[in-house]
N, C-alpha and C positions, 0 to 999 in steps of 0.2 A: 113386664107388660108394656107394651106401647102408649103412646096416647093418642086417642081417637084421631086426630087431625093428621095423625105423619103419616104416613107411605110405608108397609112394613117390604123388606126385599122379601123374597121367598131363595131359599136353598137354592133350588133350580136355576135360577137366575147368575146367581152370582157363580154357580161353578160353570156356566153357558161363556161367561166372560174372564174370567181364571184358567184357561187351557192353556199352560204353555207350549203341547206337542200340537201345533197348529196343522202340520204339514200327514203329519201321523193319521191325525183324525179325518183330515180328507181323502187319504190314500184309502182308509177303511173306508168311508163314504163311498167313492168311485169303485175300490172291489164292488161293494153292495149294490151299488146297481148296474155294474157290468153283470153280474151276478143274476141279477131280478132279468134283466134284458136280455139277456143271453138265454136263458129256461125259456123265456116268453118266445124268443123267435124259434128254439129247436123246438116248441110245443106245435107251431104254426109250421114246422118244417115239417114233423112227423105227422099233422092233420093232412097237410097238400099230398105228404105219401100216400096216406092210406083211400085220403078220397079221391083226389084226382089222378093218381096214378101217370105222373108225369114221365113219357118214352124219351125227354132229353137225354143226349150221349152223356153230358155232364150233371147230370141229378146223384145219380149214385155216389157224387164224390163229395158234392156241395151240401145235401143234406145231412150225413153225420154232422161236415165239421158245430153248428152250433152246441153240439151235445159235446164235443169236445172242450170248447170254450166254458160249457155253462161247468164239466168237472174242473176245469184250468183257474178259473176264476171263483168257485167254491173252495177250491185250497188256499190260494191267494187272500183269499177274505177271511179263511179259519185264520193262518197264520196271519195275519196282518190284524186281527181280531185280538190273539191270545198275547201278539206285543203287546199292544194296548192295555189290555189289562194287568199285564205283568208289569208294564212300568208305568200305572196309577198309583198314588202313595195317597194315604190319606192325610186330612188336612193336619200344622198343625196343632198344639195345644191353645194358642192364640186366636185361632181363627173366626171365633164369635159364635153367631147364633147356628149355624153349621154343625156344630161341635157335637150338638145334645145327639142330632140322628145318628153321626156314626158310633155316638156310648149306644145307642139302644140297640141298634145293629151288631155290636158285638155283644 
């Protein structure tokens, strides 16, 4: 137990500042919202089709590609995803109060 007066960390915290795959976790960051942003603009591409029904020579060709991108960068984001988890280790025997969650997890 603690004593009343100190500061306790939380888990959270300290594995938020213990990453050493720095560059990994932003590359999966940046898939996910090219990802989110991508769906979002082919969503608004496929409403302008159907409502507005735009006769530009070059609509037909501009509209798929965001549906393109939003499957390009859902693969992007699985596999850049399932690294990540693959090369997570967990903490170890030393590592303090961290310790108890992943005994109860397994």
């Amino acid at each position: 137990m603690t004593d009343p007066g100190r500061p306790t960390r939380l888990c959270r915290e300290r594995r938020r500042h213990r990453t050493p795959h720095g560059r990994r976790d932003r590359a999966v960051q940046y898939a996910g919202r090219l990802l989110c942003w991508s769906l979002a603009t082919a969503m608004a591409s496929a409403a302008t089709d159907i409502l507005l029904d735009p006769r530009a020579p070059w609509w037909p060709y501009t509209w798929p590609a965001p549906w393109i991108l939003t499957g390009a960068s859902a693969l992007t984001w699985m596999l850049l995803q399932a690294r990540e988890k693959n090369t997570d280790d967990p903490p170890a025997d030393n590592e303090g109060p961290c310790q108890d969650e992943w005994e109860r997890a397994a």
